[in-house]
MIGULO-155348 format. One line per 2 residues: number of its first residue (from 1); their letters; for each residue x, y, z of N, C-alpha, C, CB. Coordinates in steps of 0.1 Angstrom, whole numbers, always signed. Atoms other than C-alpha are relative to their C-alpha. Glycine has a CB too. Layout:
# residues N
NUM) A) X Y Z X Y Z X Y Z X Y Z ~ ...
# end
This chain:
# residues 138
1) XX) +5 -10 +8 +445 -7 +48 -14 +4 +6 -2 -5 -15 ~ +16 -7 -4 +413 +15 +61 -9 -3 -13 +1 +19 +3
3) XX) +8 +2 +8 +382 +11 +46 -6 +12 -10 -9 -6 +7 ~ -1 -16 +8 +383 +50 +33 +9 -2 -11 +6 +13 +9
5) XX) -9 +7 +10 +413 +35 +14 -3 -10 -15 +6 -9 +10 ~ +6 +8 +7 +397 +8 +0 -12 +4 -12 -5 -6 +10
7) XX) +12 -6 +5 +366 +24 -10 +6 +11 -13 -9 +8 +15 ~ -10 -8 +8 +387 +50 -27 +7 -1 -10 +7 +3 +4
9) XX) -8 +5 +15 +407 +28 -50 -14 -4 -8 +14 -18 +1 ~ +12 +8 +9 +372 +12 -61 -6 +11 -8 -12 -9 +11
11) XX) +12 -12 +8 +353 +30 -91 -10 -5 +3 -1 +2 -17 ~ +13 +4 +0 +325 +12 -88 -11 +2 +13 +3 -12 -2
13) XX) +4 -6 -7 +299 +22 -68 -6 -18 +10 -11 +14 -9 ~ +5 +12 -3 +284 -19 -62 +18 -6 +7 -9 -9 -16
15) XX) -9 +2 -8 +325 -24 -54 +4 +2 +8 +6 +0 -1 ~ -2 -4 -12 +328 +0 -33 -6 -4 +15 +0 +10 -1
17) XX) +10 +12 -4 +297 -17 -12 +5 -12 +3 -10 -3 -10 ~ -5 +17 -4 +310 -49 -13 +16 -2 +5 -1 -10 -14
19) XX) -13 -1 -7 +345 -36 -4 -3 +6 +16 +11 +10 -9 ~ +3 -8 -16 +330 -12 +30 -4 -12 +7 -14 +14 +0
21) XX) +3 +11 -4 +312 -44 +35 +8 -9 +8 -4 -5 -8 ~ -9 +12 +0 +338 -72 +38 +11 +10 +11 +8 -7 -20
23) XX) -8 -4 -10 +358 -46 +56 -2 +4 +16 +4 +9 -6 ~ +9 +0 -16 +331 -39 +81 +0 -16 +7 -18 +4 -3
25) XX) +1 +10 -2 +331 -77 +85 +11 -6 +9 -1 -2 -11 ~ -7 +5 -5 +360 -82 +93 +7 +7 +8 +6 -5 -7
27) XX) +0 -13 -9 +364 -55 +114 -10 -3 +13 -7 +13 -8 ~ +9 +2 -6 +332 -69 +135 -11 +8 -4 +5 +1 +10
29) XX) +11 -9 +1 +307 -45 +124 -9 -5 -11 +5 +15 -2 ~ +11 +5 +7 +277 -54 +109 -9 +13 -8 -10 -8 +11
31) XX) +11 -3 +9 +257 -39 +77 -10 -5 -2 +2 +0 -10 ~ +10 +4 +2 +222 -41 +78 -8 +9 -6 -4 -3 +10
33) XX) +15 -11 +9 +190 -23 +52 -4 +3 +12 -15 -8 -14 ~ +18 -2 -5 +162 -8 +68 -8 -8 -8 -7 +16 -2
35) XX) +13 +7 +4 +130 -25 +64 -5 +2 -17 -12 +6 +10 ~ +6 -10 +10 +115 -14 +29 -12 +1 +0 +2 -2 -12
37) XX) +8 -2 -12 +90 +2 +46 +0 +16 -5 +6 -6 +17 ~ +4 -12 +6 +76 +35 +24 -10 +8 +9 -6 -4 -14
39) XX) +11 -5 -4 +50 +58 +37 -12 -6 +2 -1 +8 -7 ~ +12 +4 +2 +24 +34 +32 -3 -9 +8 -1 -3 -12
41) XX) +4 +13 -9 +6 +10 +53 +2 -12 -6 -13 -1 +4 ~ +2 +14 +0 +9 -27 +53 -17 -5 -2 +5 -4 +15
43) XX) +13 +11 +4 -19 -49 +38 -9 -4 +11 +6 -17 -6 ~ +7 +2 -11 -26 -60 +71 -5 +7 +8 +4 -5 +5
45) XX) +5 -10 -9 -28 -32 +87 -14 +7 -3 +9 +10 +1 ~ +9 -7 +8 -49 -17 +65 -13 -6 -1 +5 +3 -13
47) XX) +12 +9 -7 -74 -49 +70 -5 +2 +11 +3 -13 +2 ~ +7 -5 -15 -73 -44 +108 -9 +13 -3 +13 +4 +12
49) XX) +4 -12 -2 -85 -9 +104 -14 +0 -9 +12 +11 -5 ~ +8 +4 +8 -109 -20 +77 -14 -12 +9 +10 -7 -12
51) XX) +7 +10 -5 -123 -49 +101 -9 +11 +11 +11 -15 +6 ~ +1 -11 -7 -126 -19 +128 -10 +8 -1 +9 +6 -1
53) XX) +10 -5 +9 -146 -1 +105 -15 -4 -6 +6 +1 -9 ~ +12 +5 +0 -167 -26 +95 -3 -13 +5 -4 +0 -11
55) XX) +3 +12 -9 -185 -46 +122 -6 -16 -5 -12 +6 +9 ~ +6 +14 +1 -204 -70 +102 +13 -4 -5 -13 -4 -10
57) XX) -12 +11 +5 -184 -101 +88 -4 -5 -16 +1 -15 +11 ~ -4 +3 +18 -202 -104 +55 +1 +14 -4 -12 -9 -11
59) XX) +4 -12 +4 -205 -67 +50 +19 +4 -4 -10 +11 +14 ~ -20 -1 +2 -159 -67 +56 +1 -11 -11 +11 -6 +16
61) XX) -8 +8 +10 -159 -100 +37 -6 +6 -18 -5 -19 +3 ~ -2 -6 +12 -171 -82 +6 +5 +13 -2 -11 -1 -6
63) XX) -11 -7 +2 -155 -52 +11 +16 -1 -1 -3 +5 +7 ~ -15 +8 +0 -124 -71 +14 +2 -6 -9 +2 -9 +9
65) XX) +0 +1 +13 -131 -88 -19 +3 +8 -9 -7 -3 -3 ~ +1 -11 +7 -137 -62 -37 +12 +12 +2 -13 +5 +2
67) XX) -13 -8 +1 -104 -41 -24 +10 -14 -4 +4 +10 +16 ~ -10 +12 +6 -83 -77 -30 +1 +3 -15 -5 -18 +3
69) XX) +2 -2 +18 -93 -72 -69 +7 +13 -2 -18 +1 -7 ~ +0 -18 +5 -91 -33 -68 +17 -2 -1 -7 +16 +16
71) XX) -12 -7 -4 -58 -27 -51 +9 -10 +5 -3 +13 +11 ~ -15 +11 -15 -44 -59 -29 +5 +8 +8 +18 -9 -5
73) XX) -3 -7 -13 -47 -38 +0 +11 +7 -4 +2 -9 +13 ~ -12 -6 +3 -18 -17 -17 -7 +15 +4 +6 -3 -15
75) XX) +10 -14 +0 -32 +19 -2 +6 +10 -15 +3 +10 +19 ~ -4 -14 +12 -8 +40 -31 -4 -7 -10 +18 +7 -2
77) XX) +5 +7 +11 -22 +13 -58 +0 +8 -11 -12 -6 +3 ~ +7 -10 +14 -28 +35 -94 -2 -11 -9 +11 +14 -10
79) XX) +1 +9 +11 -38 +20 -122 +6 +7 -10 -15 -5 -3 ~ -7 -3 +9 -15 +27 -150 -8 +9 -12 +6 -11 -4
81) XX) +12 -2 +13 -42 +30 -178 -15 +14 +5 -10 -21 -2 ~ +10 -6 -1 -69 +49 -160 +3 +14 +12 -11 -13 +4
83) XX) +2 -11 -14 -54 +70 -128 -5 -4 +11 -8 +12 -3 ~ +10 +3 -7 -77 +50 -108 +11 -1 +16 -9 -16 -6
85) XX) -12 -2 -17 -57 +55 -68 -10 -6 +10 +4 +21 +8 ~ +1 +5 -7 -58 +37 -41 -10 -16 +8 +2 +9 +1
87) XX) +6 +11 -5 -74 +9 -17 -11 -5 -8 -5 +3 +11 ~ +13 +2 +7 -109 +10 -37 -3 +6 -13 -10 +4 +8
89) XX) -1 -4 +16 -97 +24 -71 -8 +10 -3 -4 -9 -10 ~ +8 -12 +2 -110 +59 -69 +4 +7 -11 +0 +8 +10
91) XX) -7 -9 +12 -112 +79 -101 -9 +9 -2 +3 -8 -15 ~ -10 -9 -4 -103 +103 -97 +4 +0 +13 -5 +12 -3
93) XX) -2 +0 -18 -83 +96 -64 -6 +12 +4 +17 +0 +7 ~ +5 -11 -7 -90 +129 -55 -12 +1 +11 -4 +7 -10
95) XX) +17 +1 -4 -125 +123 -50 +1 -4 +20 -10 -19 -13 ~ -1 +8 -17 -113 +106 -14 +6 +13 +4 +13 -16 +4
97) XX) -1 -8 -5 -106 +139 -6 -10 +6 +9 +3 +6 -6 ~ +13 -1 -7 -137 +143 +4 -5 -4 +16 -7 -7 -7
99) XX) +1 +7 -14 -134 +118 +34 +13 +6 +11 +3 -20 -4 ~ -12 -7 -7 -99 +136 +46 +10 +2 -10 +7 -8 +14
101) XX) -9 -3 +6 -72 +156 +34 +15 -11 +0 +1 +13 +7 ~ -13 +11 -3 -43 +125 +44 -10 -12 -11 +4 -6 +23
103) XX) +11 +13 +9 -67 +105 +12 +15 -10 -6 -13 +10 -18 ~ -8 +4 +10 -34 +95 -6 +7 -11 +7 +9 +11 -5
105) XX) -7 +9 -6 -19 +78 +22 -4 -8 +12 +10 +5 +2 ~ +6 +9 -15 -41 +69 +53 -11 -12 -9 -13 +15 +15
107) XX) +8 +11 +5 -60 +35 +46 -16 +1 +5 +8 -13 +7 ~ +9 +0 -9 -87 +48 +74 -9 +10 -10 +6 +4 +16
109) XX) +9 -14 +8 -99 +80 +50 +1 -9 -12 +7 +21 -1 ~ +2 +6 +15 -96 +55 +16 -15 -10 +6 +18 -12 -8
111) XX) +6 +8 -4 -115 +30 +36 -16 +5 +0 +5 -3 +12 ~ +16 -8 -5 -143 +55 +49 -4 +7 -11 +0 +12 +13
113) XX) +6 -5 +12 -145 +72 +14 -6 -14 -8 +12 +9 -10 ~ +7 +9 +12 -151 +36 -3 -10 -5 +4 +6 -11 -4
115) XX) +12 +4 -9 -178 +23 +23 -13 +10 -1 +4 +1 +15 ~ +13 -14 +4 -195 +61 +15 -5 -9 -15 +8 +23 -4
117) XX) +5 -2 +15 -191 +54 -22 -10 -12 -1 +12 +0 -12 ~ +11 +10 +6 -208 +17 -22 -7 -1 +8 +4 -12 -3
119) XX) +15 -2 -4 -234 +27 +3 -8 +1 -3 -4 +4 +4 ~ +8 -10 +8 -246 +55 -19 -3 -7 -9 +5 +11 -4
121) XX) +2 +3 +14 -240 +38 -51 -8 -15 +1 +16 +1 -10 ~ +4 +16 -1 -249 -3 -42 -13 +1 +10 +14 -10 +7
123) XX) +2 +7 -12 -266 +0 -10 +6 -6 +13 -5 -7 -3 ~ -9 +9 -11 -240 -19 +9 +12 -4 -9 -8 -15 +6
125) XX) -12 +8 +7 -207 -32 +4 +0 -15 -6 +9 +0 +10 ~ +2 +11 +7 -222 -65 -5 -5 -3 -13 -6 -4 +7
127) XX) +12 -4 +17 -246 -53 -31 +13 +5 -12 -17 +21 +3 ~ -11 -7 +8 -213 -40 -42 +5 -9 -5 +9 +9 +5
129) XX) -7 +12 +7 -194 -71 -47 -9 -6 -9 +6 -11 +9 ~ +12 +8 +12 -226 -88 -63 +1 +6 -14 -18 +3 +5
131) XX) +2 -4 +11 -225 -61 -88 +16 -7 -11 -3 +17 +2 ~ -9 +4 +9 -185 -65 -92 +0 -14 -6 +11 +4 +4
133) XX) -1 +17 +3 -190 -105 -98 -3 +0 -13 -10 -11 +8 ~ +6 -3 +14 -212 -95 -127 +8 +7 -11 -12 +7 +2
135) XX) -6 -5 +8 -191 -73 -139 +10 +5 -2 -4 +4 -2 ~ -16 -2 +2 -157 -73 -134 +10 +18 +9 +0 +0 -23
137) XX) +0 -14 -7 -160 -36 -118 -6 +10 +6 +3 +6 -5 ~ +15 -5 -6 -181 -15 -93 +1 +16 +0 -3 -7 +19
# end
């Protein structure tokens, strides 16, 4: 029986799957996913590019704090309750528009808008974590 056959008697959409499967199987052919692997950068990556960015090592290790709390390096991150988007919880994401039009999804323009914002607003990205320690949010 062909696996068009097969697939064909099955209603089920998880049977038919597990029938194309078993028939690919035994057929020799192999089913494999893609990665799950969205538009969005990797945690790590998004560190490298972050370390890149910023030369010092305590100036990254509190910027690096302070996005672990925000976002866990998640660049599409929202916050449910507030709207707050991406790497460094901008609210109004928008606002990282400012640093480049690709704000929603490059890690490099979230990165370089949040280094503006706690330059301006802290002094430094350290002064920044100091504040969030105190207070839970910068």
């Amino acid at each position: 029986m062909s696996v068009s056959r097969i697939v064909a008697r099955i209603a089920s959409p998880k049977k038919a799957l597990t029938a194309a499967a078993l028939a690919a199987a035994t057929t020799g052919l192999v089913l494999t996913s893609a990665p799950a692997q969205a538009a969005t950068t990797s945690a790590s990556s998004a560190q490298s590019i972050a370390h890149k960015m910023i030369p010092s090592a305590a100036q990254y290790n509190a910027f690096s704090k302070i996005v672990e709390h925000e976002s866990g390096w998640n660049v599409t991150a929202t916050n449910s309750s507030s709207g707050a988007y991406g790497l460094v919880q901008a609210l109004p994401g928008s606002k990282m528009a400012s640093a480049g039009s690709d704000w929603k999804t490059n890690p490099a323009t979230q990165i370089k808008w949040g280094l503006d914002y706690m330059n301006s607003r802290y002094g430094s990205p350290a002064a920044a974590w100091s504040f969030w320690q105190s207070n839970g949010w910068y």
